[in-house]
ZATORSE-335725 format. One record per residue (C-alpha): chain; x, y, z; residue in three letters. Coordinates in Angstrom, 2 decimals, padded with zeros to 5 digits. Each point is the difference from the previous one (the first is absolute). Example, Ala and Ser with C-alpha at 12.3 -4.5 7.8 and 13.67 -1.06 7.14 Angstrom:
<A <012.30 -004.50 007.80> ALA>;
<A <001.37 003.44 -000.66> SER>;
END
This chain:
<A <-008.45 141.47 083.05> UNK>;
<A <-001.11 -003.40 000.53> UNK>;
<A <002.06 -001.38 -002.31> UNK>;
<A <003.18 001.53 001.84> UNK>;
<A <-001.03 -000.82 003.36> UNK>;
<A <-000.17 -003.91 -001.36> UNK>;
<A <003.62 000.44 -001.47> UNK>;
<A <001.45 000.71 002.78> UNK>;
<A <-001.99 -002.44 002.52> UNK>;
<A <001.51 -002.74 -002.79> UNK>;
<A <003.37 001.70 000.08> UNK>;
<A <000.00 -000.04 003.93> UNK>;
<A <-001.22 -003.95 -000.16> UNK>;
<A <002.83 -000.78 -002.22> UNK>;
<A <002.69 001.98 001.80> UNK>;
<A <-001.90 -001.86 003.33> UNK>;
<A <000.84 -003.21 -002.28> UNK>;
<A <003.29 000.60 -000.89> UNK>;
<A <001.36 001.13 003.93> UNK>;
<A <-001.62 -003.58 001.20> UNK>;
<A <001.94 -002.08 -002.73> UNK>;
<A <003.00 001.44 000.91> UNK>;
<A <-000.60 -000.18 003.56> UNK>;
<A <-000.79 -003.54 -000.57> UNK>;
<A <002.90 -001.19 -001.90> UNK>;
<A <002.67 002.04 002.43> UNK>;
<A <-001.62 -002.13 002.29> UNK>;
<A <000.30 -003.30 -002.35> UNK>;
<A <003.68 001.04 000.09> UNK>;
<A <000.46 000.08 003.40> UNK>;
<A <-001.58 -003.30 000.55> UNK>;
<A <001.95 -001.31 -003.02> UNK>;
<A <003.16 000.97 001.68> UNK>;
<A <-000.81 -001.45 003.84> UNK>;
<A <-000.55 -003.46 -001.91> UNK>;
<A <003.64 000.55 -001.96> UNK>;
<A <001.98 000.81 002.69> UNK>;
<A <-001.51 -003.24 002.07> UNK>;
<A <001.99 -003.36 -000.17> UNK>;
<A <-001.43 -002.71 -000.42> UNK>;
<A <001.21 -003.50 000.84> UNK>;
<A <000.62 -002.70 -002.85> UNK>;
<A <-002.27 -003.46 000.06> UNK>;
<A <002.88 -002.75 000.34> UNK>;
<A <-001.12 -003.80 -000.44> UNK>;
<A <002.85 -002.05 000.92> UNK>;
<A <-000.21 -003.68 000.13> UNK>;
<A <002.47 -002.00 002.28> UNK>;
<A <000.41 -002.56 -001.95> UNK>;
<A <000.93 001.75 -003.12> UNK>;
<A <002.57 002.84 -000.71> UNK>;
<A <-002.13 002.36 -001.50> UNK>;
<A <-001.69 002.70 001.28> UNK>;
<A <-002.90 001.59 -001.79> UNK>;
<A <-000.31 003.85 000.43> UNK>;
<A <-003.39 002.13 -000.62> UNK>;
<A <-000.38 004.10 -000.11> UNK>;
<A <-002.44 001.51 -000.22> UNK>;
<A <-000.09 002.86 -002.80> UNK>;
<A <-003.44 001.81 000.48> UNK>;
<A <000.99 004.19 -000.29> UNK>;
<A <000.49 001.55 -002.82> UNK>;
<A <002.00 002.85 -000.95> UNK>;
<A <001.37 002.25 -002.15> UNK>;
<A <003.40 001.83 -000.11> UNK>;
<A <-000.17 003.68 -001.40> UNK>;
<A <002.50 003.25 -000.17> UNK>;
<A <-000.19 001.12 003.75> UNK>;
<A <000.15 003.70 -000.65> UNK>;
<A <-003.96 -000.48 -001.54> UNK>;
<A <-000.56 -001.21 003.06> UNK>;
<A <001.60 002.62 001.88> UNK>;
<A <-002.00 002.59 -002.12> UNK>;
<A <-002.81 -001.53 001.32> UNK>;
<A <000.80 000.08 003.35> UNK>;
<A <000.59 003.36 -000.56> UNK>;
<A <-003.32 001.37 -001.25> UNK>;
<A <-002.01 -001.80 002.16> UNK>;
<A <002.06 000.35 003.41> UNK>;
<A <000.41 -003.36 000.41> UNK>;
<A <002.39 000.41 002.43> UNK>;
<A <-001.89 001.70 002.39> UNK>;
<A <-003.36 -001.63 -000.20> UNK>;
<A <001.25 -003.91 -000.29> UNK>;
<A <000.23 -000.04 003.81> UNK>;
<A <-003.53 000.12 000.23> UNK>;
<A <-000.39 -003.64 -000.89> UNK>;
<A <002.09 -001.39 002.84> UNK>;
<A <-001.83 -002.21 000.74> UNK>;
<A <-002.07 -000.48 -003.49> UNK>;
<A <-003.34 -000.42 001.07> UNK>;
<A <-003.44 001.64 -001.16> UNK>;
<A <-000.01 003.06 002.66> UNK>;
<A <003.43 000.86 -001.00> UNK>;
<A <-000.85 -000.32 -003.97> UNK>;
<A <-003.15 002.11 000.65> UNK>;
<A <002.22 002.52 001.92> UNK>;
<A <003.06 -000.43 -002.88> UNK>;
<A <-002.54 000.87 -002.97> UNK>;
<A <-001.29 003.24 001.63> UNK>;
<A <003.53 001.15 000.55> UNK>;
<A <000.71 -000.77 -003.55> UNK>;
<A <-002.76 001.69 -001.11> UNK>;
<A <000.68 003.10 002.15> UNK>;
<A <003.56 000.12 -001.74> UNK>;
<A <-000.97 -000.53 -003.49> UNK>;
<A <-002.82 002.66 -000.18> UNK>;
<A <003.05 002.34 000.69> UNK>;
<A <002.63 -001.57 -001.74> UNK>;
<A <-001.55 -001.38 -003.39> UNK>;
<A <001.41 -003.46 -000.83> UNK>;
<A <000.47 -000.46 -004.01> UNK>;
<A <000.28 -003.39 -000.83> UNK>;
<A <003.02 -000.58 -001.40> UNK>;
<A <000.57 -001.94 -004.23> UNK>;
<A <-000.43 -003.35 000.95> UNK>;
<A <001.70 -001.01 -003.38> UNK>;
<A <003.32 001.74 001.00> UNK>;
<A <000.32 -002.07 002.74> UNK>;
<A <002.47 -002.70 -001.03> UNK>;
<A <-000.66 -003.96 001.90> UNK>;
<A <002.97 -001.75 -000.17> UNK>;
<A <-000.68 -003.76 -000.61> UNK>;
<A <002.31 -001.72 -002.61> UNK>;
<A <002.82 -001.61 001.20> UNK>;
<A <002.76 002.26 -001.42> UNK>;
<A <-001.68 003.03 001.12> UNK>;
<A <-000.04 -001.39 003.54> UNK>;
<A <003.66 -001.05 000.55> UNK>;
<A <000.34 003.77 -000.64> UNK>;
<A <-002.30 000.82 002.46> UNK>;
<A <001.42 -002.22 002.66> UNK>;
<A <003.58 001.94 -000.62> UNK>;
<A <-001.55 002.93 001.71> UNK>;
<A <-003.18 -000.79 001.80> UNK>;
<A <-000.15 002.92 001.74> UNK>;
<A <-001.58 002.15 -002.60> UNK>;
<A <-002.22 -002.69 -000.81> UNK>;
<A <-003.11 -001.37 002.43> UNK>;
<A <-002.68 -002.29 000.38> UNK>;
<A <-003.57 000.84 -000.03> UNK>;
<A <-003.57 -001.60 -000.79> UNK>;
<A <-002.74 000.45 -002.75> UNK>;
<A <-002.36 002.03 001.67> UNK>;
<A <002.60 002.64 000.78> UNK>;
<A <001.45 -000.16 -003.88> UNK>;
<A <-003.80 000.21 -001.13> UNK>;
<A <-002.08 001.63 002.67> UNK>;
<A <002.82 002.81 000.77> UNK>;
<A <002.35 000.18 -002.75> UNK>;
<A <-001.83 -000.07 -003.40> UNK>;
<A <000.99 -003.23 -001.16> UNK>;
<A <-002.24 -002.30 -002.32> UNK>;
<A <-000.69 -003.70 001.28> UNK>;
<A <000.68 -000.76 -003.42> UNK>;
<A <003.49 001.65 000.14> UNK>;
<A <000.96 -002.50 003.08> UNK>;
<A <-000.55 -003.24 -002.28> UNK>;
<A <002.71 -002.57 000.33> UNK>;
<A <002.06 002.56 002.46> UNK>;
<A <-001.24 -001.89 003.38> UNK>;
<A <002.47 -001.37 001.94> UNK>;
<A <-001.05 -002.69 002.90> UNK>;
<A <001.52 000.67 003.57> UNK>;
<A <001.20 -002.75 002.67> UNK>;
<A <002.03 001.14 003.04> UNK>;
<A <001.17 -001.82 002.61> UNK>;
<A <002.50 000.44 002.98> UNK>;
<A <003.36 -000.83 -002.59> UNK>;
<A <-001.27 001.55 -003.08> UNK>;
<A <-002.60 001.85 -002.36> UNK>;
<A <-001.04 -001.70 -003.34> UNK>;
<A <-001.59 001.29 -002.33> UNK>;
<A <-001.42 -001.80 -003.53> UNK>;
<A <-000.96 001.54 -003.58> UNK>;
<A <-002.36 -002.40 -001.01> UNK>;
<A <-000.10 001.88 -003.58> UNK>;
<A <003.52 000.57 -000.35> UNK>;
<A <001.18 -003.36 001.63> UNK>;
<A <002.65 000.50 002.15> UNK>;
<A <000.56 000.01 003.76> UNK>;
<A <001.72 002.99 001.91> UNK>;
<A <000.89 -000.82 003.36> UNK>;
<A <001.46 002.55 002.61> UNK>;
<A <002.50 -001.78 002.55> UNK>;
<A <001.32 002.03 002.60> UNK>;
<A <003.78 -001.04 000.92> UNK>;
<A <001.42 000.07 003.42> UNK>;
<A <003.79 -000.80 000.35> UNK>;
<A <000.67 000.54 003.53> UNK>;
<A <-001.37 000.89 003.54> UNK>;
<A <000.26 003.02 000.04> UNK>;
<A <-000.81 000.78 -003.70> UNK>;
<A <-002.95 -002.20 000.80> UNK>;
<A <-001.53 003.24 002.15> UNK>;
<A <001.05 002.71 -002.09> UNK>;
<A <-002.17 -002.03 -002.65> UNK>;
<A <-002.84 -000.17 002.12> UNK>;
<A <000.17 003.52 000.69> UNK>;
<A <000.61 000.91 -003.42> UNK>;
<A <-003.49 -002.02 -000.70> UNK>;
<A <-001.88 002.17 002.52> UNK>;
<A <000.81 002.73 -001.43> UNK>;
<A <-000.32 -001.22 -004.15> UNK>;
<A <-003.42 -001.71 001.16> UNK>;
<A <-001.08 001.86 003.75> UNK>;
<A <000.73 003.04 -001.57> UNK>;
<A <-001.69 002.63 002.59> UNK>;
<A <-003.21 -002.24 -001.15> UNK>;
<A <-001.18 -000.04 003.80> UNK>;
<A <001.54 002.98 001.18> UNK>;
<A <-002.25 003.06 000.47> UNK>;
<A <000.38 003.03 -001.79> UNK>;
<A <000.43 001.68 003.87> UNK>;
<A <003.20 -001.90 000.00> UNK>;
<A <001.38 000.42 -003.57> UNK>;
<A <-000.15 003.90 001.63> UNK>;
<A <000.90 -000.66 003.71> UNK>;
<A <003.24 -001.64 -001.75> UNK>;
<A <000.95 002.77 -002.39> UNK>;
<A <-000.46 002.59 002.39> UNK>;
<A <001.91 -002.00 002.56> UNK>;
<A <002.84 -000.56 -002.39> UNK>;
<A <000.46 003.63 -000.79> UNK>;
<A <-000.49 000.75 003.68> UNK>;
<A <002.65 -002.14 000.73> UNK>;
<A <002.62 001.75 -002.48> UNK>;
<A <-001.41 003.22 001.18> UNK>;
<A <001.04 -000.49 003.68> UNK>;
<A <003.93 -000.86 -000.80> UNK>;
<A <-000.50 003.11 -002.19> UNK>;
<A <-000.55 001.81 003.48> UNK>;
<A <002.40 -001.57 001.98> UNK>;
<A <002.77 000.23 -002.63> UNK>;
<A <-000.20 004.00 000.21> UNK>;
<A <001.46 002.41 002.41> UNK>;
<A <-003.31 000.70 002.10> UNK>;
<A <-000.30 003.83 000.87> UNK>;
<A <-003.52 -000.31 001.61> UNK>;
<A <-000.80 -002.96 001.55> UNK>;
<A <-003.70 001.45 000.22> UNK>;
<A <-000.47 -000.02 -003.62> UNK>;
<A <-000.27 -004.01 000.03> UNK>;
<A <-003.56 -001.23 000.07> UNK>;
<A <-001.50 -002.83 002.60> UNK>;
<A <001.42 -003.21 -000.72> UNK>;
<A <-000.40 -003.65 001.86> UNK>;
<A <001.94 -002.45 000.61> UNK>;
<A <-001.44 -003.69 -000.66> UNK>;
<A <001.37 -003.69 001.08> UNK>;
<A <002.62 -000.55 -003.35> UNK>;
<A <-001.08 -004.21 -000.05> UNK>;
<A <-003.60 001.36 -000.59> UNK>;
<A <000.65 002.32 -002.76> UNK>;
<A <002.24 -002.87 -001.55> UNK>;
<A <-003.13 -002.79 -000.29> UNK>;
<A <-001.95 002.50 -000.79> UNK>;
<A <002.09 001.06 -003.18> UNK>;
<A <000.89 -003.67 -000.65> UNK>;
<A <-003.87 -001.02 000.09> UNK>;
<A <-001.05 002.28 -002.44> UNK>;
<A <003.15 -000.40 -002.45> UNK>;
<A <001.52 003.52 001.03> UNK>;
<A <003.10 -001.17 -002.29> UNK>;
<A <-002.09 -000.23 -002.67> UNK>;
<A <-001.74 003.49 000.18> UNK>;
<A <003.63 001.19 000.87> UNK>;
<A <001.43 -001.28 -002.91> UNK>;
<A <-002.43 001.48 -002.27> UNK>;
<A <-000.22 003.72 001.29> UNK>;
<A <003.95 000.26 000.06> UNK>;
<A <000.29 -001.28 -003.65> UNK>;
<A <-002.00 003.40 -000.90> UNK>;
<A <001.03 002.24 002.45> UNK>;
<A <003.25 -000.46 000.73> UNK>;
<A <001.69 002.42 -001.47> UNK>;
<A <-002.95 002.76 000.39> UNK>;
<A <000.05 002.42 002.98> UNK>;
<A <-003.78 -000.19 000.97> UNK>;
<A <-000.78 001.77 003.11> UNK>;
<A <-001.65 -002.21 002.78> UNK>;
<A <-003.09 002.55 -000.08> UNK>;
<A <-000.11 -000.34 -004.25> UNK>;
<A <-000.32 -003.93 001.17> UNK>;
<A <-003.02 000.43 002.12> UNK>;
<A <-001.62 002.65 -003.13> UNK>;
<A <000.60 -002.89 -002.55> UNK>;
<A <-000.61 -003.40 002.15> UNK>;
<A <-002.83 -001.16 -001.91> UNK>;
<A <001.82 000.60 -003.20> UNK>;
<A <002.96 -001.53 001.16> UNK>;
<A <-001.90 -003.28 001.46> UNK>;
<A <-001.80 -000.21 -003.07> UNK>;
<A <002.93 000.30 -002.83> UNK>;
<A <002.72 -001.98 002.29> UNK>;
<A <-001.74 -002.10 002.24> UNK>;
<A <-001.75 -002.52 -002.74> UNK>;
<A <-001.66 -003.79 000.40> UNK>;
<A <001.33 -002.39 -002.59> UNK>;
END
């Protein structure tokens, strides 16, 4: 009896164990990605005198670049999604307040780490000028996520680092082991292709990042809202009684509002799956967190 009573205070200690390590590298992983996305300006010597200039970056984050639907599977079984907002701001209340949430979810939902060995890092040089072809199904994380989270072994990350630098014309990344130099340039050819690159960034890099899950929801159910008014107004109305309270708001307001929070975005993604299904407006409201949770993704 004793004996079974100890097994399962150990087993409860090492489940205890496992929920903080994970806790703690989502939250690596979050940090890892505030300092990615932040430019940083170069160090430029330049002496009158002379014509050359001497140019310093700095290259002090480190990185790896994995299959993205792993880390969508994580995402996944730990509900990522919902409980990231927590740690806006990151500080040690809203850790403290993240980890019991996490805990909460994974006594119910069971997270099984995943093979650590199947998980391909993509390093050499020819197996990154594939990657860059179609970055989107590829993304950047950190080593305590890979290790902490995913199952990886340090030992399995050897000579797969890659050094980041970004500043406000470019990111630059190094393989020190593989020796080569990738750097990302983003092109702008005009004016006006200039902004439609800038909001193409916010949405690659943004991404919903700082956008409560409240509004992920406000703007699905306002989208379908919307369609479901012309739906109204397009039919021969037999009853005008039958229509339920509605408001009218200033138009300007509704349009920052929408353009704040990236409403194209969020638009853009729910019509690309529902298009072409006839979901009732009350099937909408059933499924919202489903629907905010499969459509409405960060990175």
């Amino acid at each position: 009896m004793l004996e079974e009573i100890n097994d399962q205070d150990n087993n409860q200690e090492e489940e205890n164990d496992n929920i903080e390590r994970i806790a703690n590298g989502i939250i690596s992983y979050l940090e890892f990605l505030k300092k990615f996305k932040k430019a940083k300006d170069d160090t430029i010597i330049k002496q009158d005198e002379t014509r050359f200039s001497y140019i310093f970056r700095d290259f002090n984050l480190e990185c790896y670049i994995i299959d993205k639907k792993y880390f969508d599977e994580f995402r996944d079984d730990t509900n990522f999604d919902e409980l990231n907002s927590i740690l806006n701001p990151i500080n040690e209340e809203n850790k403290k307040k993240f980890k019991e949430e996490l805990k909460k979810y994974l006594k119910e939902h069971p997270y099984n780490m995943p093979n650590g060995e199947e998980i391909k890092i993509y390093s050499e040089l020819e197996d990154v000028k594939k990657v860059v072809n179609n970055f989107n199904n590829y993304t950047f994380v950190n080593e305590s996520l890979l290790c902490d989270c995913m199952g990886v072994l340090p030992d399995n990350l050897e000579g797969k680092k890659l050094k980041v630098s970004k500043n406000k014309i470019n990111t630059c990344l190094i393989s020190t082991s593989n020796d080569y130099i990738l750097t990302i340039n983003v092109e702008k050819k005009n004016q006006e292709g200039k902004k439609e690159q800038q909001q193409n960034e916010i949405a690659e890099y943004k991404n919903l990042y700082y956008v409560e899950e409240i509004t992920k929801k406000v703007f699905i159910l306002l989208h379908f809202n919307e369609q479901f008014i012309q739906n109204k107004l397009n039919k021969n109305i037999k009853d005008i009684y039958n229509f339920k309270r509605y408001y009218l708001i200033n138009n300007e307001w509704l349009k920052e509002y929408k353009e704040f929070f990236l409403f194209d975005f969020v638009e853009k993604k729910i019509e690309s799956e529902y298009k072409n299904k006839n979901y009732s407006y009350n099937r909408i409201k059933l499924n919202l967190n489903n629907i905010a949770k499969k459509n409405i993704r960060t990175n």
